[in-house]
C-alpha positions in Angstrom: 17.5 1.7 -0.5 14.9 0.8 -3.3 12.5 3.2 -3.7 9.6 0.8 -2.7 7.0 1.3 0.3 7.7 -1.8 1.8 11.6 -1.0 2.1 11.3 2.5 2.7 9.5 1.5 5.9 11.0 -1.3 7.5 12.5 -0.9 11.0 16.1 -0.1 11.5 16.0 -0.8 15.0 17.3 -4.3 15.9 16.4 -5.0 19.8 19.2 -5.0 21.9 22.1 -2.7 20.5 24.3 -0.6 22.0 24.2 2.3 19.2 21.9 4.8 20.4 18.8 4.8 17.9 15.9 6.6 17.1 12.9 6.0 14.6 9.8 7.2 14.1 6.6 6.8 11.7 4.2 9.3 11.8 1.8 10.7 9.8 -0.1 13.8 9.7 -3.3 15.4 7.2 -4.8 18.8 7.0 -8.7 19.4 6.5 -10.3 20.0 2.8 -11.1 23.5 3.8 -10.3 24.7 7.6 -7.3 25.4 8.8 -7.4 22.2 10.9 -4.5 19.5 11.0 -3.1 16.5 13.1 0.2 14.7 13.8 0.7 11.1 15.4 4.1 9.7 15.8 5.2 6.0 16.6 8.9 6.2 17.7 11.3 4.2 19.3 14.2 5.4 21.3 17.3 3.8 22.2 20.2 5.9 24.0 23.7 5.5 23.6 25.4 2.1 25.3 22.1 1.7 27.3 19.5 -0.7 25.5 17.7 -1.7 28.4 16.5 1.6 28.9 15.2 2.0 25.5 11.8 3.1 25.2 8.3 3.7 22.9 7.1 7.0 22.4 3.7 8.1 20.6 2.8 11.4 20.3 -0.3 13.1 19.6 -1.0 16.4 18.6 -4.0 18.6 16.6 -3.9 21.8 15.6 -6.8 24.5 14.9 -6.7 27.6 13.6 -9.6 28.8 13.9 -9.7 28.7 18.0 -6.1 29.3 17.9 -6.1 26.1 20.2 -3.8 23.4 19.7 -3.8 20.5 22.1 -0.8 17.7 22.6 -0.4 14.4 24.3 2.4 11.7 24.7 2.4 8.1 26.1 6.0 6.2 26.9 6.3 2.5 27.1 9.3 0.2 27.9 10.3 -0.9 24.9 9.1 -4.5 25.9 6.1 -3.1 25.3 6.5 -2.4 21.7 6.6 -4.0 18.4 7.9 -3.2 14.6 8.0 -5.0 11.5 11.5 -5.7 9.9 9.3 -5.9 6.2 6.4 -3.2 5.8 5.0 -1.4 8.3 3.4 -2.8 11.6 3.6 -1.6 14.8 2.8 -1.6 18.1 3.1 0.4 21.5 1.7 -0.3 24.1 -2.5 -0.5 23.1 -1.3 1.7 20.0 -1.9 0.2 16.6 -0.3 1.2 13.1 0.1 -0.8 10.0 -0.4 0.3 6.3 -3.8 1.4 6.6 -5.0 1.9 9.7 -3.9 3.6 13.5 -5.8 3.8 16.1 -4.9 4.7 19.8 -5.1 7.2 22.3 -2.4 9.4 24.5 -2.8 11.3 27.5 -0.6 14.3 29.2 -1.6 16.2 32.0 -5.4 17.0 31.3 -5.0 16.7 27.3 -6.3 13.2 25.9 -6.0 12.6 22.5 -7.5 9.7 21.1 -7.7 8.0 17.6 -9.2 5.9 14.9 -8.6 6.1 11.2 -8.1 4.6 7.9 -5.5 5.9 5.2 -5.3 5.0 1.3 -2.6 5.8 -1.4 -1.2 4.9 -4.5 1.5 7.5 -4.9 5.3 6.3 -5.0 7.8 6.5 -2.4 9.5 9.8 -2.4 13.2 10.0 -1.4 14.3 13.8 0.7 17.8 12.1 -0.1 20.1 10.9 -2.9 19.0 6.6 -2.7 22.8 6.4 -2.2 22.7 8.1 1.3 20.1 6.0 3.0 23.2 3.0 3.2 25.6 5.4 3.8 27.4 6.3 7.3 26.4 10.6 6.9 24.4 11.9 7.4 23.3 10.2 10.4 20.0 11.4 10.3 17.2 9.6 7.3 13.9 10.2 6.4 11.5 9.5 3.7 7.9 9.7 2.9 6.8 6.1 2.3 3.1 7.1 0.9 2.4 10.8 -0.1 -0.5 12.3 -0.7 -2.3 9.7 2.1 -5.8 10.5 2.7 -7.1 9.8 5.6 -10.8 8.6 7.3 -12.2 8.0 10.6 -12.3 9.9 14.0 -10.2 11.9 16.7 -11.3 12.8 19.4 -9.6 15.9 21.3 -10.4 15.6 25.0 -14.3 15.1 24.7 -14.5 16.6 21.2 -14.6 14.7 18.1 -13.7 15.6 14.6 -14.4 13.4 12.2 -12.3 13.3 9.4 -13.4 12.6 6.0 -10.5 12.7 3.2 -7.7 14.8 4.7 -4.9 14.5 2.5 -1.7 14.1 3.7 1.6 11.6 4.1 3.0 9.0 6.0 6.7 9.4 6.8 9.4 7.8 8.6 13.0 8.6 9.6 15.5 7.2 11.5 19.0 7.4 12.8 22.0 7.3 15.3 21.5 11.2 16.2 19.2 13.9 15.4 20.4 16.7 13.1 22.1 19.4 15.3 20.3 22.3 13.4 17.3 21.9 11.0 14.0 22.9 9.4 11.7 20.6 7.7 8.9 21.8 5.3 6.4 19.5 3.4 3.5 20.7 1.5 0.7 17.8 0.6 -1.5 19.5 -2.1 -1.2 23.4 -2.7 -4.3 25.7 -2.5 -3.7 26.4 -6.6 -2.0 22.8 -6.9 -3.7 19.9 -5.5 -1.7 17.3 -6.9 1.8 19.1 -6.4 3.7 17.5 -3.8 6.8 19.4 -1.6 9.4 17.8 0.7 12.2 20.0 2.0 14.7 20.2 4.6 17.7 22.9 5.7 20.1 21.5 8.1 23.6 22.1 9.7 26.1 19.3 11.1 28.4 20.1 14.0 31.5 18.2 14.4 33.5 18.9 17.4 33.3 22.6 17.8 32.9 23.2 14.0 29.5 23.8 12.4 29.2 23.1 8.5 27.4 25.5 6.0 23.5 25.7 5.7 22.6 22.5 3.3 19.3 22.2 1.9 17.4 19.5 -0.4 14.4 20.4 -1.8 11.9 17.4 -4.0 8.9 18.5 -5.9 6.8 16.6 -7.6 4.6 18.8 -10.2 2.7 17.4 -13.0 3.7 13.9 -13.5 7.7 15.1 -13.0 9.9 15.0 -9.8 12.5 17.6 -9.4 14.6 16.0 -7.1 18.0 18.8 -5.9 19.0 15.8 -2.9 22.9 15.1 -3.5 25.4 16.4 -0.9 26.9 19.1 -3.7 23.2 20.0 -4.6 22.6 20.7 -1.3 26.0 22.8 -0.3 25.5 24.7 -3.5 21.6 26.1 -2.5 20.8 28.9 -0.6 18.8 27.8 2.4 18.5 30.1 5.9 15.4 29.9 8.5 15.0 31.6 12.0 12.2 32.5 14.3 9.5 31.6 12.2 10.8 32.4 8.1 12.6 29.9 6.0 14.0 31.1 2.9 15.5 28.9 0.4 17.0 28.9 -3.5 18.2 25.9 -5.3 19.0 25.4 -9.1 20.4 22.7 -11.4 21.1 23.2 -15.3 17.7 22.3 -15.9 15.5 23.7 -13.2 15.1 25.9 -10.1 13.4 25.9 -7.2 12.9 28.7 -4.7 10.7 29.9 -2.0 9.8 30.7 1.6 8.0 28.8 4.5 6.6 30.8 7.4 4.0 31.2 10.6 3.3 33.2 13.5 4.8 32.0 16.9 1.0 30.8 18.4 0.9 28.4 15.0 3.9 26.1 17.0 3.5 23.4 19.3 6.9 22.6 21.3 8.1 19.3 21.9 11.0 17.1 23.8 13.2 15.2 21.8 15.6 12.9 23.4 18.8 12.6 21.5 20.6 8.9 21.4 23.5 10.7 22.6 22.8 12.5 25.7 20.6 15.6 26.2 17.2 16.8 24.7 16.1 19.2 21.7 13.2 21.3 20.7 11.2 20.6 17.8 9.2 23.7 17.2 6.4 22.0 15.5 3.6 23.2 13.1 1.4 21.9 10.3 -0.8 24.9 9.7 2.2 27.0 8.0 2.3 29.0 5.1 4.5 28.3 1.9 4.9 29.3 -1.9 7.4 28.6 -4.3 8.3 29.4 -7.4 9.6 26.7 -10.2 11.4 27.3 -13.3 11.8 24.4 -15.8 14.2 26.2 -18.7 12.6 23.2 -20.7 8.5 23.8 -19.7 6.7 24.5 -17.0 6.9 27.7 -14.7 4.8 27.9 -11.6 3.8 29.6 -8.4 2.7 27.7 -5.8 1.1 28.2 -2.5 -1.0 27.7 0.4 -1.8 29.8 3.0 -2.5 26.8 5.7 -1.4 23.7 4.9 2.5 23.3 5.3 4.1 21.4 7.9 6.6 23.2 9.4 9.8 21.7 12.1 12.5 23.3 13.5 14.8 21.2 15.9 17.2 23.3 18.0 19.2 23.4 20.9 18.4 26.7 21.4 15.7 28.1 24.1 15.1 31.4 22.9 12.0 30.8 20.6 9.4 31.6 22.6 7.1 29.0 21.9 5.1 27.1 25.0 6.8 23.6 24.9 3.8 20.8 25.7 5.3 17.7 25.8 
């Protein structure tokens, strides 16, 4: 895929087929200074050999800190309801808006509402979790990509019959994609470090199953410090690194002959919400889901720069598992 905003968020769905499918664009910012953050998601879901019951999904969720409140809220539409651009990004479900600068909308679940209306800016280039190579490739089945990082974002949300108004919370657009969700996996991104600002993480730890077999932990790991991307995203890169997560710590190590890049992603249990995932295949999973996690990292460039980086609040954090043994409160 070329590594241009345009292409990197055009729809794969095409209306109609019988490969399950799912795809989603969502976006999410933390506050300058509180340990505040939101998440809205525009997906589409398609199961396996059954397009006419494909759906729209888009989810709604804000996290704060400071209460130790988070609230979440999801809407489903038939698909007929719903609307995506094959060049660029415009969407549609149901009265929910997106397009390249602007969402607005509003989701309700059980007595949570969770309405919206922002503006987002960015100049920053495309970044690529994968090797450009895998996007057109058959594995993994699972793509994503972060069409604007470092989006900063404007406006109003209002939180049942609170508002926050948001003025300038960085953070990314992003949109993935695919026939299956990962079986196992953790997700990290980190939009501006506390001792960093302009540093930019994207990270992910997965393993496959095939049959009954499960593959080895795999990790990728791009970091953008300083005008330079270290990019450790090829399938060997990412079978060579050291990358293991459980209930809520994510350790990782990965190196090339010129660089390294290691460090560890973590938050308490009442920093997650839990969500429902339908898989194209059959079943459901649990995204453990938090954007108010801790991470720091340490690079080493044997030709320049070394660095620690951190933040105490503003990493987003994902796990997707099969697994129900995590103890966090699933909300939608």
């Amino acid at each position: 895929m070329q590594a241009t905003r345009e292409d990197a968020n055009k729809t794969r769905y095409v209306a109609g087929q019988k490969q399950g499918h799912y795809e989603s664009y969502f976006l999410r910012a933390n506050h300058p200074a509180k340990p505040q953050a939101f998440w809205i998601r525009y997906t589409i879901f398609s199961p396996n050999d059954e397009p006419d019951k494909a759906i729209g999904e888009v989810w709604a969720m804000v996290f704060d800190k400071e209460t130790g409140k988070h609230t979440a809220a999801k809407n489903e539409v038939p698909i007929t309801q719903t609307s995506f651009s094959k060049s660029g990004l415009q969407s549609k479900i149901g009265d929910c808006t997106l397009d390249g600068g602007a969402l607005k909308g509003s989701a309700k679940t059980g007595g949570n509402e969770i309405s919206w209306d922002l503006v987002y800016t960015g100049y920053a280039p495309p970044l690529l979790l994968l090797a450009e190579k895998l996007y057109e490739a058959g594995l993994p089945k699972a793509k994503a990509c972060v069409p604007l990082p470092f989006a900063s974002f404007s406006g109003a949300i209002t939180v049942n019959d609170q508002e926050w108004k948001l003025e300038e919370w960085i953070g990314s657009q992003n949109h993935n994609w695919g026939t299956k969700h990962t079986d196992l996996y953790a997700w990290g991104q980190v939009a501006g470090f506390d001792n960093s600002p302009d540093s930019f993480l994207e990270l992910a730890t997965a393993r496959l199953k095939f049959g009954p077999v499960w593959t080895p932990y795999m990790t990728v790991v791009v970091l953008r410090h300083k005008g330079k991307e270290y990019a450790l995203n090829t399938i060997p890169q990412s079978l060579k690194a050291q990358g293991k997560f459980d209930y809520f710590t994510w350790n990782f190590n990965s190196k090339s002959k010129d660089f390294s890049i290691k460090g560890r992603v973590e938050a308490q249990v009442e920093d997650f919400v839990g969500l429902t995932y339908y898989n194209p295949p059959g079943g459901v999973k649990h995204c453990l889901n938090s954007k108010i996690a801790r991470c720091e990292i340490d690079l080493i460039d044997n030709y320049g720069e070394t660095a620690h980086l951190y933040t105490n609040n503003r990493a987003a954090f994902e796990i997707l598992t099969d697994k129900r043994d995590h103890g966090v409160k699933i909300m939608v």
